[in-house]
C-alpha positions, 0 to 999 in steps of 0.5 A: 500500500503506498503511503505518499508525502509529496512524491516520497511514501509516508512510512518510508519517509521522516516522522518528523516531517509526518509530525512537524510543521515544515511550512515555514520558519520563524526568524525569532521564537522557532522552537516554540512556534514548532511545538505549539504546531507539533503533533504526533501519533500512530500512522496505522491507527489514522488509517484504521479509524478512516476505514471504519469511517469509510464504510465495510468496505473500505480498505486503504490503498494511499494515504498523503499528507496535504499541504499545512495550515497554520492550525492543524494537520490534514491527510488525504486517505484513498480507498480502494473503490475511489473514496477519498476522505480527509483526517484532519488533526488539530495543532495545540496552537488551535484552540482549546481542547475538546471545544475547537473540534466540538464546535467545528463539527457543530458549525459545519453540520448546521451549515451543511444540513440546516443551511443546505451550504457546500460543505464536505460531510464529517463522517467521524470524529473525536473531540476527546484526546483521552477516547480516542484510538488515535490520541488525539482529536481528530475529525474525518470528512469526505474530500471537498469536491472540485479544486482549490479556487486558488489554483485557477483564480488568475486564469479566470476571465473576470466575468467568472470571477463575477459570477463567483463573486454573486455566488460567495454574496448569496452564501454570506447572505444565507449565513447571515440569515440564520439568527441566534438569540445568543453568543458564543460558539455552535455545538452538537447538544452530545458534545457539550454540558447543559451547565455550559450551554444553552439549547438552540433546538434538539440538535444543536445548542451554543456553548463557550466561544472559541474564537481565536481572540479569545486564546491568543497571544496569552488570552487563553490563560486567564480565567474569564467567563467565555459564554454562552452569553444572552446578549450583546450587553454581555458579550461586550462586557465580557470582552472588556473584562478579558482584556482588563485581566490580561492586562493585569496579568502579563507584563505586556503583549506579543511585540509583533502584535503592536502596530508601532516600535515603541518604547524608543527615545521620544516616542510613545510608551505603553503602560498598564495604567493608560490601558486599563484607563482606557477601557474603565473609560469605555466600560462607563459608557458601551451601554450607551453606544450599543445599536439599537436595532434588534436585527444588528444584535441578532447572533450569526455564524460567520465565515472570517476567511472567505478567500481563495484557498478555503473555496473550492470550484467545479473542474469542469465548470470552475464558475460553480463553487462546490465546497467552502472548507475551514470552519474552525474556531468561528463564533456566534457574534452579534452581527454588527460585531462580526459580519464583513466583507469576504477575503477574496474581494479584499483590496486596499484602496478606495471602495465604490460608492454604493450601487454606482458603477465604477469607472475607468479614468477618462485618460486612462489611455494617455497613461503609462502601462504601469498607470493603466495597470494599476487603474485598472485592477482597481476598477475591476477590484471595485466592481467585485465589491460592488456586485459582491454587496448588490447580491447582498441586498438583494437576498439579505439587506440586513447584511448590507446595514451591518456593514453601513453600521461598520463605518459608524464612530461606534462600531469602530470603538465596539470593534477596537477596544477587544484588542487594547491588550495588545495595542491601540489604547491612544486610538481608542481614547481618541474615539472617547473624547468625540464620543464625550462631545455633545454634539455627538453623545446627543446624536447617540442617546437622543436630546430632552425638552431643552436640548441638552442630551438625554442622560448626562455623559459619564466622561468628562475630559478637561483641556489639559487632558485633551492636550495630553491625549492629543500628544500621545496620539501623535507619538502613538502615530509616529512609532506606527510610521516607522514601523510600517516604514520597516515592514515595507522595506523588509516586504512583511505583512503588517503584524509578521511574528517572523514567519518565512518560507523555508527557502526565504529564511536567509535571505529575510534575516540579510534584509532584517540586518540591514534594515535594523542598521538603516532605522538605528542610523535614521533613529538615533542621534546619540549613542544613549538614543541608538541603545534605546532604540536597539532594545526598542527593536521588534523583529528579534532576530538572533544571528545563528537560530536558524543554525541551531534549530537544525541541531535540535531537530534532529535531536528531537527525532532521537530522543521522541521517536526512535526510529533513527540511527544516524552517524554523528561526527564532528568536522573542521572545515576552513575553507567552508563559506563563513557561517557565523562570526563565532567560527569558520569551523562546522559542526555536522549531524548527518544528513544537512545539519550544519552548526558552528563547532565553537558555538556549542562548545560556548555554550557547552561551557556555560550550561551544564545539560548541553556540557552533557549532551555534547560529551555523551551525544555528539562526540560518538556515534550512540544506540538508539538506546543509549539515547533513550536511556540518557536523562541529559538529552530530553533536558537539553531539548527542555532548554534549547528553546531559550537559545534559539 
């Protein structure tokens, strides 16, 4: 039976390309970013749970694993009578256990069977690690029919891609359509407790949230109350008090999560006490701003990443989508708070008004090429937009007022203050004080006999305040500048953790290099101000990790899987290309891993567990026994991340 990874058989090949995330490194955080995407178990029993989900007849015949998201692990099973499903195991970066698995069944059952949307059928599945065959938790569906738009999307003639456009408008549509009474997440009434859910109807019953802003970036560790929630009252004051607890509890957020270099010489400095200002401010006065139309606080399950790769089109037809897949950690949220236009008619630049034709320039043809291009990608981005919302209102106008509500003063505070753990407590304070305006607080709790607003503004900002915030914001912009100015040098996406492809790595550390040493010189005018500035530095490069991570690696599959036996040996090479300032000398684990000789023996020096590990591990060549047996190799690999 061939067992297939790419062009190389599963069994055949390295388990810790079967259990590990490959698709990409981190130039800072490595080994943690791999762990949180580890997973292993056994390959004979994947197969034997996707027979049985198979039916009695069916028998395996080839087994891949399928290109990897950043959240779980997919493998395409083929049986022999031309079946193929899907065995998808979830990261421990996915969510919270049993809950992210549990609600992704629920959510595509109620799309599928109670919205008559394309989504592939789940056969079997586990949201239970400690009763499952496999280990682990696990969902098994049929192969989403067609193939991914992604492929095709460039080579459609854009009247297809309308056509699709209408299509992903009147799924939206129907999804949006679908009210909940509450908030949370969507569960099979089995998979969850009465004391945890409220039921929806026999089948079905909402249960906690698990919507990834509820446990990333350090959210999932504080103890806070996830839901089922009875109102949008609730759920806003829910998401103020896990912000207020996180803040709390953590000295500060993820660097890569802030929109701006902070903490340098001048410019705008983070505190506890101005966030936790910021959202008692807002806590004062959310009641007030709430939308009063019912139908904008009716709960909806949404789709937050409607873009090419998660859509799925008829071969032969491709202007017919046949499946929409990843229905993983999606909420029930008010839909004020969650609907938003899909992924795949995104684009930067000015959106259409409504329901007016977008045009061409009237010069278009007294352009440059370069300027003809991009004037007209831009009106061919605008007409998606603009038949995108048409087939909205047509089939759910509902939908169309959520997102005219989305351009209100407050929808923009109700959406931004669930992120002020990680950043934009100027912006937000900003919004208060035109919120605290009485032109404006009259126009959002109405005017009295007299003019005056109807209840009192709980906010009062003196001009000595308004002069402070006004000050802080404009820091507050000018770190964000220079970050930006950063991101477009280094070719990164606004809120990059380090992530690259594999091939790219050292050319993105080269740039980070340079980059770094170009904003010093901009940045700092005296030696104090560039110290500062350095440890203001976001992108945490550290020369030599990627080196270092090829070691770990290959130790790590020594010591968890036991399955290798291969030759180590040291080496000195001088005329090897210089691979860090510490030594020309290599240091070589069999078959590619190269790692200065001296950077271990420095750190072999200062650390007892890596002393260990190179006299016992890398000066011989050990049994796979010898390995297991030795207490120092699992330590080092508990240490090694802090190096890397």
């Amino acid at each position: 039976m061939p067992l297939r990874m790419g062009n190389f058989p599963l069994l055949d090949c390295d388990s810790g390309d079967l259990y590990a995330y490959s698709a990409q490194r981190w130039i800072w955080n490595e080994a943690q970013q791999l762990r949180s995407r580890y997973v292993s178990f056994d390959l004979h029993t994947l197969i034997q749970i996707a027979e049985e989900a198979g039916g009695d007849n069916a028998v395996c015949v080839n087994v891949s694993k399928l290109p990897e998201g950043n959240f779980n692990k997919a493998f395409l099973v083929t049986m022999r009578d031309g079946l193929e499903l899907v065995v998808k195991i979830p990261n421990p970066n996915a969510g919270p256990s049993h809950y992210t698995t549990a609600s992704e069944v629920g959510t595509m059952q109620y799309a599928r069977e109670n919205l008559q949307r394309p989504v592939p059928r789940v056969l079997s599945y586990c949201s239970r690690a400690l009763e499952s065959k496999l280990g682990l938790e696990y969902i098994i569906v049929e192969k989403a029919q067609g193939i991914e738009l992604s492929h095709i999307w460039e080579s459609l003639k854009p009247r297809d891609k309308l056509s699709i456009v209408r299509q992903i408008g009147s799924i939206t549509s129907t999804l949006s359509k679908a009210r909940f009474p509450f908030h949370g997440s969507l569960y099979l009434r089995e998979d969850i407790s009465k004391s945890e859910s409220i039921k929806i109807d026999d089948t079905f019953v909402i249960g906690p949230i698990t919507g990834r802003a509820w446990f990333d970036d350090r959210r999932g560790e504080v103890d806070v109350q996830r839901g089922p929630w009875t109102s949008t009252n609730f759920t806003i004051n829910a998401i103020i008090q896990r912000e207020l607890s996180c803040i709390n509890k953590f000295s500060g957020s993820p660097r890569a999560c802030q929109q701006g270099i902070f903490n340098g010489p001048g410019g705008y400095h983070p505190t506890k006490v101005r966030k936790l200002s910021v959202l008692q401010d807002f806590l004062t006065i959310y009641q007030y701003i709430l939308p009063k139309d019912e139908g904008l606080n009716a709960g909806i399950i949404w789709h937050n990443d409607l873009h090419t790769g998660n859509i799925f089109v008829d071969k032969d037809n491709p202007t017919k989508i046949t499946s929409i897949i990843d229905w993983q950690a999606i909420p029930i949220y008010p839909i004020f708070l969650i609907a938003h236009h899909p992924s795949l008619i995104e684009y930067d630049g000015p959106k259409p008004e409504r329901f007016i034709q977008p045009r061409l320039p009237e010069n278009i043809e007294k352009l440059n090429s370069q300027d003809q291009k991009v004037a007209r990608e831009l009106f061919l981005a605008q007409t998606f937009w603009l038949y995108y919302e048409t087939q909205v209102y047509k089939e759910a106008p509902d939908l169309l007022q959520a997102f005219k509500y989305r351009e209100t003063l407050q929808s923009e505070l109700l959406s931004l203050v669930g992120s002020i753990f990680d950043d934009g407590e100027p912006h937000v304070q900003k919004l208060l004080a035109n919120v605290a305006r009485d032109n404006i607080w009259k126009q959002l709790v109405g005017e009295d006999n007299h003019g005056k607003p109807s209840v009192p503004c709980p906010l009062n900002y003196t001009e000595r305040d308004l002069v402070k915030q006004s000050k802080e914001y404009a820091k507050w912009e000018k770190d964000i500048e220079r970050k930006t100015r950063v991101i477009d040098e280094l070719g990164v996406y606004t809120g990059w953790n380090g992530a690259v492809s594999p091939g790219d790595y050292e050319e993105v550390v080269r740039r980070l290099t340079l980059s770094k040493k170009r904003f010093l010189d901009r940045e700092s005018r005296t030696p104090e101000e560039l110290v500062l500035w350095e440890k203001a530095w976001p992108f945490e490069a550290k020369p030599g990790s990627f080196m270092v991570r090829e070691v770990a690696l290959i130790c790590r599959r020594r010591y968890l899987r036991d399955i290798y036996s291969l030759p180590v040996r040291l080496e000195r090479n001088r005329n090897t290309k210089i691979l860090s300032p510490l030594s020309r000398a290599r240091f070589t684990i069999y078959p590619s891993a190269l790692v200065p000789y001296d950077f271990l023996r420095k750190y072999a020096a200062l650390n007892e567990t890596l002393a260990h590990f190179y006299t016992t591990v890398c000066t011989s060549t050990p049994s796979e026994e010898r390995l297991e047996k030795n207490p120092y190799s699992k330590a080092f690999f508990d240490n090694f991340g802090e190096w890397m």
